[in-house]
N, CA, C and O of each residue as an XYZ file, in Angstrom:
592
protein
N     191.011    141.676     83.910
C     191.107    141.606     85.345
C     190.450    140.303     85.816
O     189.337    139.974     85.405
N     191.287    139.433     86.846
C     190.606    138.383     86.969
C     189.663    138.835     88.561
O     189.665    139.967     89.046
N     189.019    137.787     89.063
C     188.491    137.761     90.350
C     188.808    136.095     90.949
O     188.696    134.964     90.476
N     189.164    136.563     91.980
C     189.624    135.108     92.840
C     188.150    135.143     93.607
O     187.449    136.070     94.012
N     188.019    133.784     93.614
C     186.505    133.364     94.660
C     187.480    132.395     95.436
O     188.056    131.458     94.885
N     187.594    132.689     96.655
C     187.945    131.499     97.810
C     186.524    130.127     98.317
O     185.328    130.407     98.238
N     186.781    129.432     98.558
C     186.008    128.246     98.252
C     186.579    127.585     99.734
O     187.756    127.227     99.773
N     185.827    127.452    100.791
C     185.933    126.984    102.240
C     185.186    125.428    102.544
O     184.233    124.924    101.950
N     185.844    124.984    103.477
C     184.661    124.223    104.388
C     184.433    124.253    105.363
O     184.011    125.358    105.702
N     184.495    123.392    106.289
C     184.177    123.903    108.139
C     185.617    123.998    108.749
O     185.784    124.307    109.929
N     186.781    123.684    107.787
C     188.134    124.061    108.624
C     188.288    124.993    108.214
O     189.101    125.610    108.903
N     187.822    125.750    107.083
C     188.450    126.974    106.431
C     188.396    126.941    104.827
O     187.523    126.795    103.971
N     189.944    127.176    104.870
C     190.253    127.502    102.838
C     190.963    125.849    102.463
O     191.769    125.032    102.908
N     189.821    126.120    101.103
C     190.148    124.580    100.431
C     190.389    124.831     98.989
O     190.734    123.835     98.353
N     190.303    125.734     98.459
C     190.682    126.312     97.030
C     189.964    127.407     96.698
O     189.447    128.112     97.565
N     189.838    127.711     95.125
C     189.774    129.236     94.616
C     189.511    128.886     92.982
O     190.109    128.207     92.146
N     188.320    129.699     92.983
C     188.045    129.866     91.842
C     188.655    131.133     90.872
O     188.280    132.276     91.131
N     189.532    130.914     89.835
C     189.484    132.485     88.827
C     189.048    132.281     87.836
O     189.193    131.333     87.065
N     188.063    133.806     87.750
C     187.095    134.156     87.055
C     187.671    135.482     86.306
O     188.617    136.106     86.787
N     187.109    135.822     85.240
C     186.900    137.216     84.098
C     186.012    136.760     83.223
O     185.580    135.608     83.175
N     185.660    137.887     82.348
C     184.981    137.768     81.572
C     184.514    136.642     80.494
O     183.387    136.372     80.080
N     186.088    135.949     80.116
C     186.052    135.091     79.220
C     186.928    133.448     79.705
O     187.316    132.483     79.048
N     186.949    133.779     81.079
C     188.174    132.749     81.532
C     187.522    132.301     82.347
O     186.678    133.112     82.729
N     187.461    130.934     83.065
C     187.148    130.689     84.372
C     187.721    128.898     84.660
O     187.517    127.911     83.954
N     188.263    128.986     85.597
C     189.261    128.275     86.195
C     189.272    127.882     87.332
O     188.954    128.808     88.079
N     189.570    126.556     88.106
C     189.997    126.256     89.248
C     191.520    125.526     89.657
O     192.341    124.868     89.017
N     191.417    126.072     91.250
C     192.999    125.902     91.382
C     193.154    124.576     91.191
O     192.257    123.749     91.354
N     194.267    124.340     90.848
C     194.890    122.603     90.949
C     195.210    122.525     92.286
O     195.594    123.439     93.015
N     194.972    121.039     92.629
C     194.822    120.444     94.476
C     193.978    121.412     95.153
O     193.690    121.248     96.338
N     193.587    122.345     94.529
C     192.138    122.477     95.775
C     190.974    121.929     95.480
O     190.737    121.438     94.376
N     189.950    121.976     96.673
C     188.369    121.383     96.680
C     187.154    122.264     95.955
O     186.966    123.366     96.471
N     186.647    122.056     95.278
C     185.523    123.020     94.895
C     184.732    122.704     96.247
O     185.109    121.780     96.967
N     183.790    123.375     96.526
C     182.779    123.293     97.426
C     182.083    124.390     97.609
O     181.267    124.407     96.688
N     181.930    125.368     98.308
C     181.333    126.847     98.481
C     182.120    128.116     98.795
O     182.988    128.387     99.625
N     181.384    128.919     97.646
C     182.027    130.245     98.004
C     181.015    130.849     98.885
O     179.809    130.649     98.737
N     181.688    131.833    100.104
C     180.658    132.328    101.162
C     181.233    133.627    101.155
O     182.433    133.849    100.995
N     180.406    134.424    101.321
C     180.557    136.345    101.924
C     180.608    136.435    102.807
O     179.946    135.743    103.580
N     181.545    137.476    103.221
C     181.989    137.875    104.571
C     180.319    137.502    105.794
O     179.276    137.991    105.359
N     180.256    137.030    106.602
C     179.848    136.965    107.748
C     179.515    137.597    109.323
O     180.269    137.461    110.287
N     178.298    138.262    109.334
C     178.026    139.167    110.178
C     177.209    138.986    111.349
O     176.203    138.820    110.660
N     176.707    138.858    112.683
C     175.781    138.630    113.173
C     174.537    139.383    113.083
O     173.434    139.103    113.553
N     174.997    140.632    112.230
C     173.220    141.203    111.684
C     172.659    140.602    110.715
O     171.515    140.976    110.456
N     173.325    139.372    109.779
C     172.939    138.663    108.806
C     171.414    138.315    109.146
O     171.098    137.672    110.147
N     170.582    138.765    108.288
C     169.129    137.794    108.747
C     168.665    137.038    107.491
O     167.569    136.478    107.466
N     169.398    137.030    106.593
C     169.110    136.221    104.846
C     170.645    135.867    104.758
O     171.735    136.411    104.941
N     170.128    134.673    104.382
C     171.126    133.693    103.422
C     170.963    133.541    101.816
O     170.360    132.505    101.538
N     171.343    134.303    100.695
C     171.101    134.281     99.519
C     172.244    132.895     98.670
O     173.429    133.070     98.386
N     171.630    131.903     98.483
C     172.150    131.176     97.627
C     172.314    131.291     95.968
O     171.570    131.831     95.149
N     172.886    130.966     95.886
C     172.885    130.950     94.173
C     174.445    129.616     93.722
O     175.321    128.967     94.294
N     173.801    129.943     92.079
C     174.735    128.984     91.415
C     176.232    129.929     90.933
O     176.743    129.326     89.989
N     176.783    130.776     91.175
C     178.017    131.417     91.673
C     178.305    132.548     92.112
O     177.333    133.257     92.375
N     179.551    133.075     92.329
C     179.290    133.612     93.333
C     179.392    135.566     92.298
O     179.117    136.699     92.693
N     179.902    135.042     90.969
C     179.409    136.401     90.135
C     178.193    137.208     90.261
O     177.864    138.386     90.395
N     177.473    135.595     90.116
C     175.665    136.077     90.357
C     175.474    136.973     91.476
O     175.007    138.112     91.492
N     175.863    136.345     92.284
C     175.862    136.576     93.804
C     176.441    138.151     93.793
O     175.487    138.922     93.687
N     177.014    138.464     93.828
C     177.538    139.835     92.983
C     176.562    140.620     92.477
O     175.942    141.456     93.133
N     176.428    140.414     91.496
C     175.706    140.695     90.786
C     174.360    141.125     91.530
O     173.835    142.230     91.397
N     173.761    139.836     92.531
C     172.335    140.339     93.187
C     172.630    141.345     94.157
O     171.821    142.255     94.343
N     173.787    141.275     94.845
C     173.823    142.480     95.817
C     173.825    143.889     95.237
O     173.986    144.888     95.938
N     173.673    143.910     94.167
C     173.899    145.043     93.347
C     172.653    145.981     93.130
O     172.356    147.173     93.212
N     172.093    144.763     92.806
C     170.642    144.657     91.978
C     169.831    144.663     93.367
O     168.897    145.459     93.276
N     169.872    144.178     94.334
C     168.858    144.224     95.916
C     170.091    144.378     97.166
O     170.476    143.493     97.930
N     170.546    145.792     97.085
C     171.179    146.010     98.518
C     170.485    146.077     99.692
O     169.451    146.649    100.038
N     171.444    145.220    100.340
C     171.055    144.963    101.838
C     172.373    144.655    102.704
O     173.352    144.027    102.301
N     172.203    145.212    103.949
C     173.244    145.188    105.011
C     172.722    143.757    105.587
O     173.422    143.109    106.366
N     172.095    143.538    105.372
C     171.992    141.680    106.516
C     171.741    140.861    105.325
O     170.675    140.254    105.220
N     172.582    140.806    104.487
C     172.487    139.518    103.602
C     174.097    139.001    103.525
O     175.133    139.664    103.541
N     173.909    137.760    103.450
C     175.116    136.651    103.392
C     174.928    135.745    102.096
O     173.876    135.111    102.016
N     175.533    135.674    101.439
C     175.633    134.945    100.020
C     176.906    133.164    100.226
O     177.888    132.846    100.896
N     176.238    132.687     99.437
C     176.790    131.588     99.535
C     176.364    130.798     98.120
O     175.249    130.351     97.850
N     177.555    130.756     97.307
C     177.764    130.168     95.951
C     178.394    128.525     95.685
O     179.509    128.158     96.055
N     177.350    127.639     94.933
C     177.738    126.308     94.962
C     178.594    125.982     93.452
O     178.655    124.957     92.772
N     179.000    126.885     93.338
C     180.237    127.540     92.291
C     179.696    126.273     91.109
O     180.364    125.423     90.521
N     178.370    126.539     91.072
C     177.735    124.908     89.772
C     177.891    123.789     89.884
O     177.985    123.083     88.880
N     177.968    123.279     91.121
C     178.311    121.813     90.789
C     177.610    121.784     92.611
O     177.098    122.636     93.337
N     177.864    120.678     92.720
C     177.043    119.693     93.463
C     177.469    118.808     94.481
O     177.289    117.663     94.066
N     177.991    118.802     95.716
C     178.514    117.243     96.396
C     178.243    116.945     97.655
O     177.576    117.824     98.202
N     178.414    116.353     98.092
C     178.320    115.707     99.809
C     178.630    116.636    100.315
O     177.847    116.993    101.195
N     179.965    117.606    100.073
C     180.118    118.559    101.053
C     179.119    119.709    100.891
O     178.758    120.256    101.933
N     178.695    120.087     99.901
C     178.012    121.046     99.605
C     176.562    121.148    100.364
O     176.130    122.173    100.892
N     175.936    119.951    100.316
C     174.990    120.092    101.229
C     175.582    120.148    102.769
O     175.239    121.190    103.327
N     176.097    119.593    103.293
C     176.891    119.746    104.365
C     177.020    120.979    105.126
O     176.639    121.361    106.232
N     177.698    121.481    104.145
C     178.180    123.122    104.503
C     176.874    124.012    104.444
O     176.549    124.874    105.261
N     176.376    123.727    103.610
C     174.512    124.682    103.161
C     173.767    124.377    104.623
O     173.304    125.335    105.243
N     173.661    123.066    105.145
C     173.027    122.879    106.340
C     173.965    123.314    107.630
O     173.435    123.272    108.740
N     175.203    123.687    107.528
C     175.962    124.247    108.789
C     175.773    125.752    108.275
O     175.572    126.497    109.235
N     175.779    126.331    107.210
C     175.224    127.867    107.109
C     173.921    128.153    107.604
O     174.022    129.092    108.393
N     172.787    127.782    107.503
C     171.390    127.566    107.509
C     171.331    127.749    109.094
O     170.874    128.848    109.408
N     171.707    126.883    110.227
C     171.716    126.587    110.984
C     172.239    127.354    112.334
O     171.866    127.187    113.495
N     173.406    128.415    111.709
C     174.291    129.243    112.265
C     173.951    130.466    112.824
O     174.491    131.059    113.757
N     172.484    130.939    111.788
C     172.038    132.206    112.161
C     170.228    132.015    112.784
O     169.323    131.902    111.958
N     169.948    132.006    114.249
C     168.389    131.800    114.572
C     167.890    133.052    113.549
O     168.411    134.141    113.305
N     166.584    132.381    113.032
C     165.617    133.119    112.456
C     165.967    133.964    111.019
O     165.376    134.935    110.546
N     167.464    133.034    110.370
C     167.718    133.578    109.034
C     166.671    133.131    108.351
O     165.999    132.144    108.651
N     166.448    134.133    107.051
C     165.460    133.857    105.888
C     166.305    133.111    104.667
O     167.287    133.798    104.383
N     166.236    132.212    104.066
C     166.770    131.459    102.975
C     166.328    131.878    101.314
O     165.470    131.344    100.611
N     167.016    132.738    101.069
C     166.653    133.108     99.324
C     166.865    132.158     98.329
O     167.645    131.409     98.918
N     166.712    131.701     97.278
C     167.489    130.767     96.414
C     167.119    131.507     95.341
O     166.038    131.597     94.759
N     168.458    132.165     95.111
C     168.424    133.295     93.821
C     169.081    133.088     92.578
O     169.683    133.844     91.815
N     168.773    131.678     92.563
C     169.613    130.560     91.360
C     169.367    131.456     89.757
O     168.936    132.596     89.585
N     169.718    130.675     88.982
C     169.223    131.063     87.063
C     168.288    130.548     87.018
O     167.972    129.379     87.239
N     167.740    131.427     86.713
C     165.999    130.988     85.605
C     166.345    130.388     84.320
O     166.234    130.988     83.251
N     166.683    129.426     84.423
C     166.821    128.036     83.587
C     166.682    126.850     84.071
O     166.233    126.633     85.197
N     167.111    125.841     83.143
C     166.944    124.053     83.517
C     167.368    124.013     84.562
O     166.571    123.850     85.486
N     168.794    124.147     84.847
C     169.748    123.831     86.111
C     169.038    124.510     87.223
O     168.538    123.821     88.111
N     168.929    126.140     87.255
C     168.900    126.509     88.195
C     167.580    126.481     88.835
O     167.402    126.868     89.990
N     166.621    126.002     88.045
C     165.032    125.348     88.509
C     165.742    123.857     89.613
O     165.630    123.860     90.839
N     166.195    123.111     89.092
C     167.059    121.970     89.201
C     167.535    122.086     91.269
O     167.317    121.490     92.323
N     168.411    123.506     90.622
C     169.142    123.479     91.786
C     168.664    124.130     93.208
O     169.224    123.956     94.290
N     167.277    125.070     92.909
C     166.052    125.534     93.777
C     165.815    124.150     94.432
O     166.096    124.030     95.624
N     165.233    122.918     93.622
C     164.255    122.108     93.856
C     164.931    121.459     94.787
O     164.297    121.025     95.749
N     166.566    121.220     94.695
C     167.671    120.541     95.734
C     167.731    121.096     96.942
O     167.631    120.451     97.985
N     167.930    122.571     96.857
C     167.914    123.042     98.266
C     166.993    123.350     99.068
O     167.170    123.796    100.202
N     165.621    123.071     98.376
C     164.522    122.905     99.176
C     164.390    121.386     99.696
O     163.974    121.252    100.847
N     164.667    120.368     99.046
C     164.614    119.260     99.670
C     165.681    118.497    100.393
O     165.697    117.277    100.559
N     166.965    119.751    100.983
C     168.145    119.675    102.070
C     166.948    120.651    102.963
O     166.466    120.553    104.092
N     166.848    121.178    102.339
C     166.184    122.539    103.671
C     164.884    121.810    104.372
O     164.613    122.270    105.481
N     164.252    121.016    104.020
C     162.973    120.486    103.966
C     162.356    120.578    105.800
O     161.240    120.968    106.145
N     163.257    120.185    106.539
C     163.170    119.326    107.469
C     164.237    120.586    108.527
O     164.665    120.383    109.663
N     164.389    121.608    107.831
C     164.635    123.207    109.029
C     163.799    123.860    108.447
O     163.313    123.971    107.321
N     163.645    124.658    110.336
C     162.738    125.698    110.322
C     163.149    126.917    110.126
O     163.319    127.572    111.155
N     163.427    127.584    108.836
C     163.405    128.706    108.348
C     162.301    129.171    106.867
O     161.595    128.446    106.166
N     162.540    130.614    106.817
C     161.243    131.322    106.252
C     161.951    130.912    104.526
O     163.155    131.151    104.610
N     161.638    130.440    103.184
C     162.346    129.957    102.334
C     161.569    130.551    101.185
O     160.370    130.290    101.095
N     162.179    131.357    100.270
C     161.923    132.137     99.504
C     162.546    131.660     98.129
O     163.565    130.998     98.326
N     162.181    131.830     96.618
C     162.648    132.098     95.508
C     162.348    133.543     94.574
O     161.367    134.191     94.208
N     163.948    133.602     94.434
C     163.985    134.660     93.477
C     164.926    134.661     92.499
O     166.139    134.682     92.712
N     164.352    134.636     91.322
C     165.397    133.928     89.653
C     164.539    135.495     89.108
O     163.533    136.123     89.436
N     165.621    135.610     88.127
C     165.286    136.759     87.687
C     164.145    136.657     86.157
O     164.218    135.669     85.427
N     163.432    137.482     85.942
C     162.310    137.362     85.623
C     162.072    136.608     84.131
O     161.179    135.815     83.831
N     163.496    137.275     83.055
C     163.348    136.351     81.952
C     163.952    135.207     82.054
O     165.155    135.238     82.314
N     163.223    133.789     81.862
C     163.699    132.709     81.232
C     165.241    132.456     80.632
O     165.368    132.889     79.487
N     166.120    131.996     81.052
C     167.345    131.956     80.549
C     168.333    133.313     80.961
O     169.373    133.504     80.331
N     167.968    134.107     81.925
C     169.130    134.826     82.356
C     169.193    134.279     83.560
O     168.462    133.353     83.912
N     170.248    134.920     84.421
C     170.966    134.862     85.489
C     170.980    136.672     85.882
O     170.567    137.576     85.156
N     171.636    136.795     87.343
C     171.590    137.929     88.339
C     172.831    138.580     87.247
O     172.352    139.605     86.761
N     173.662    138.438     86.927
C     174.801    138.882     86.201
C     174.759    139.440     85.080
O     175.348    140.418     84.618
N     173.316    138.082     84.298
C     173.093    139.107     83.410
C     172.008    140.266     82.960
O     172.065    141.120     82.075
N     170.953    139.927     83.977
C     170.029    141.496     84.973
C     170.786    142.620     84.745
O     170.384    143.526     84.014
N     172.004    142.643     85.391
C     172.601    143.758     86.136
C     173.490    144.398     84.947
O     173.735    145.601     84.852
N     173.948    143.353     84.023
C     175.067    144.181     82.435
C     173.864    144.878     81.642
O     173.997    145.984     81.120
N     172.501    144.025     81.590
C     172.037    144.946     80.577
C     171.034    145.845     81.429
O     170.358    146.560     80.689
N     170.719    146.023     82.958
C     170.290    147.153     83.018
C     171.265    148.542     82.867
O     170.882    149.664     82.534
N     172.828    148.055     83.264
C     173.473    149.368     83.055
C     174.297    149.866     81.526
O     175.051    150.757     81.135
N     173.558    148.586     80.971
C     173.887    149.044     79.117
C     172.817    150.237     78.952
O     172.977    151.391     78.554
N     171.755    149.605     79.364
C     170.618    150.388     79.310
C     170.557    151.168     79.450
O     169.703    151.740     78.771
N     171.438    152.111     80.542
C     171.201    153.355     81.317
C     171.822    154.631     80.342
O     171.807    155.785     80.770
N     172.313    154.329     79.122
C     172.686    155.337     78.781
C     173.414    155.217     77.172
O     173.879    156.219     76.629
């Protein structure tokens, strides 16, 4: 089974990521840039991460009705900060998570969006999951290997 991630900017839809288990792909002629979750005005957290599986994955692992996710589908560009500072900006008095991988990159990619965020006033939090070298995705497979 695959999963389509739609990938926006400030006009809208600019391409699509497909994802499964062992596949992962982007469309030809579209833009990578950010995958975002549906959008609410009870939103009071913005959870970032490095995709949007993870991202998945954390809502799983920490449910909440006022969280908004927003995935920089691994990579990096002009628009990306762009769009991160028109999300940020959208909701007074959102809290900013950065719920990246506890690894190289995603230490990497914390340290980036704190120094876009630097200079707004919101409450800015980290949360990588506790062992070294996993990700939210993979938290969530082996707590429910676990379960039984």
């Amino acid at each position: 089974m695959n999963v389509i991630l739609p990938h926006v900017d400030h006009e809208g839809f600019v391409g699509y990521e497909v994802r499964n288990h062992n596949y992962h792909s982007f469309a030809k002629q579209g833009v990578k840039t950010v995958w975002v979750s549906n959008c609410f005005k009870s939103d009071r957290r913005l959870v970032i991460g490095e995709t949007a599986i993870d991202l998945i994955s954390y809502s799983i692992l920490f449910p909440s009705n006022f969280d908004r996710f927003l995935s920089t589908g691994g990579n990096w560009g002009e628009d990306t900060t762009r769009l991160l500072l028109e999300c940020v900006k959208r909701v007074e008095g959102l809290e900013v998570v950065f719920a990246h991988d506890h690894d190289k990159d995603g230490l990497k990619y914390v340290e980036t969006c704190k120094q876009i965020l630097k200079h707004v006033d919101v409450k800015k939090t980290t949360h990588q999951p506790p062992t070294f070298g996993y990700d939210w995705n993979r938290v969530l497979t082996e707590s429910v290997n676990n379960c039984g």
